[in-house]
N, C-alpha and C positions, 0 to 999 in steps of 0.2 A: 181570146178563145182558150188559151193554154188555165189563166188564171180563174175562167170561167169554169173549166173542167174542175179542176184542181180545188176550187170550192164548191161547187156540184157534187160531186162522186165525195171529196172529204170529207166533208159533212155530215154526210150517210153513215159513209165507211169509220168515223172517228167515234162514233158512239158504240161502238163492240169493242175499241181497244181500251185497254185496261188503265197502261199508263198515259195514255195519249199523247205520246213521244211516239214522232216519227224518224226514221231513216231514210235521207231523201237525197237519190242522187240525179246526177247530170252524163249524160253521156255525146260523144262527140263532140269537144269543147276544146279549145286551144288554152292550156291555162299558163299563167301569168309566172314570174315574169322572162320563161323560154318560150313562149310561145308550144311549149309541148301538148300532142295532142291526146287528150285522153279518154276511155269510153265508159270509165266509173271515176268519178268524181262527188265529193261530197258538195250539196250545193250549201253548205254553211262554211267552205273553208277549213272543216278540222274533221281531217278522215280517220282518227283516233274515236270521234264520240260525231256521228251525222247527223244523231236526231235532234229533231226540229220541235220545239212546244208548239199541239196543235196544230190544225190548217192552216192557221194563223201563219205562222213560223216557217211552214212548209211554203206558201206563200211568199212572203218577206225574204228565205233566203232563197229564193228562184228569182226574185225582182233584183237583189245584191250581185248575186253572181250573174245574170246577162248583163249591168255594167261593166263588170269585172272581167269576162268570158266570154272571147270569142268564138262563135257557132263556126264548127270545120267538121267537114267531112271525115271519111266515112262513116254512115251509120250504122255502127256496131252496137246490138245490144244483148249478144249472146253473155257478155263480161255480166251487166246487170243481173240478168235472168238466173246466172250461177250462185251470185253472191246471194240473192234472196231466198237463194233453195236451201244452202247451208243456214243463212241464218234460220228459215222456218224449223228448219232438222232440231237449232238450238235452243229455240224457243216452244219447243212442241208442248211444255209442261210451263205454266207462268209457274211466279216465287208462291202465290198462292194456295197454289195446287192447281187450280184449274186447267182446262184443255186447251194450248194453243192452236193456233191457226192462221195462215199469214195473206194478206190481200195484196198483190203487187201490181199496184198501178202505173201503169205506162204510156205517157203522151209521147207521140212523135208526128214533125210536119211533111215525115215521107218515109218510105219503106227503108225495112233494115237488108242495110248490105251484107250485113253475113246470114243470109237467111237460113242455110244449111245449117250454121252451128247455131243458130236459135231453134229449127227442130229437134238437134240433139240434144241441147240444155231443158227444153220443154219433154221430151221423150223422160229424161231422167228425173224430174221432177214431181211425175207422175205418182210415185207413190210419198210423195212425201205430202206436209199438212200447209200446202200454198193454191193457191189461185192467181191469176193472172188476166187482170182486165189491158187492153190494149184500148188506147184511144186515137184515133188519126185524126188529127186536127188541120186541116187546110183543104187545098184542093189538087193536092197532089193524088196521082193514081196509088189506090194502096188496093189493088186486085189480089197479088199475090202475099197481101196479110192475110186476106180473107183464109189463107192456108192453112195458116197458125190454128185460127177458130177448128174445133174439134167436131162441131158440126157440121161444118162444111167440108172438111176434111176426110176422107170414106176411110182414106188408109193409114188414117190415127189409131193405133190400140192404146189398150190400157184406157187411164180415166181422162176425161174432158177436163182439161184444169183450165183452160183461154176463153175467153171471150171476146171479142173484137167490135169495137164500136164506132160508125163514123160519126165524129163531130158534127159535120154538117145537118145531116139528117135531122137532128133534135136542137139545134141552135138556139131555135126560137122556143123551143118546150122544156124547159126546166126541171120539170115534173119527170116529164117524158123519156129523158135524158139520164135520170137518176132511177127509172125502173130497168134501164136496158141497162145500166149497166151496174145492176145488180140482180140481174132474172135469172142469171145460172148460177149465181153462188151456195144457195140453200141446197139445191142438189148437189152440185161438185162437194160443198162442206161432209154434205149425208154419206156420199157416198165412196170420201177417203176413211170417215167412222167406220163405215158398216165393212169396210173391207180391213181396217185392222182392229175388228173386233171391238170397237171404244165404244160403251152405252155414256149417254149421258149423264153428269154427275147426280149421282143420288138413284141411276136407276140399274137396270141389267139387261145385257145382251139374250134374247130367246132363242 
């Protein structure tokens, strides 16, 4: 299911990235060789440079490290959520010129235990140029993700950056699976723009 998503949703998402080098990490993993446990990890082994060539890669180095990596508690993924917001912050401008923007994809086979500092890491990211799809993959109760999602949410201000997807639902639909979970992104993208003023390249803000 994980490898499912992970070419599902990458696939999509890898054709608006420019260099198509991904940053792909692992979080609640015991790693080698203390057994320490850690909630950002790079799943290629070199936390100096994490991106992965293509889905492909992002793949391949998620298959390496569960040999390598064992799955320990607690689910922390406020550590992830932060490191992506800096990087989007750093990336907001490619080398090209063009307008960055960052998609953080997140599978988990059960709710995150620091749920509180994942609403503050998502509160503060809000004005920055990321998005955040969540995916639950299994059939653990993930109710209280449903939190995250800014829809569902009454008492989220500022902008909708999360989306929340259960795996299960679309399992069998492919298709299906790859619209959900990219149906908020064109709005959330519009309307981190329209709020700091960015027209698109070559046109102007009215």
């Amino acid at each position: 299911a994980v490898v499912s998503t992970q070419s599902t949703g990458g696939q999509v998402l890898q054709d608006y990235d420019w260099d198509k080098l991904f940053p792909a990490y692992g979080f609640g993993g015991a790693l080698p060789p203390r057994n320490e446990v850690s909630f950002e990890f790079a799943l290629n082994a070199n936390p100096q440079d994490p991106n992965c060539p293509g889905i492909e890669g992002v793949i391949g180095a998620y298959q390496t490290a569960l040999q390598n990596v064992a799955l320990s508690g607690p689910t922390n993924c406020a550590p992830i959520i932060r490191t992506a917001t800096r990087y989007a912050n750093s990336c907001a401008h490619t080398p090209s010129g063009g307008q960055g923007y960052l998609i953080l994809l997140i599978l988990t086979d059960g709710q995150f235990t620091d749920m509180s500092a994942c609403v503050q890491a998502i509160q503060a990211a809000q004005s920055s140029p990321i998005s955040i799809i969540i995916v639950g993959v299994g059939n653990a109760d993930f109710s209280s993700m449903e939190y995250l999602d800014g829809d569902r949410n009454s008492g989220t201000r500022g902008r909708d950056i999360v989306q929340f997807v259960p795996y299960n639902k679309f399992a069998h639909a492919p298709t299906l699976l790859a619209r959900e979970l990219l149906a908020e992104l064109p709005g959330q993208v519009e309307k981190y723009f329209t709020s700091k003023k960015i027209a698109p390249l070559g046109m102007k803000m009215h």
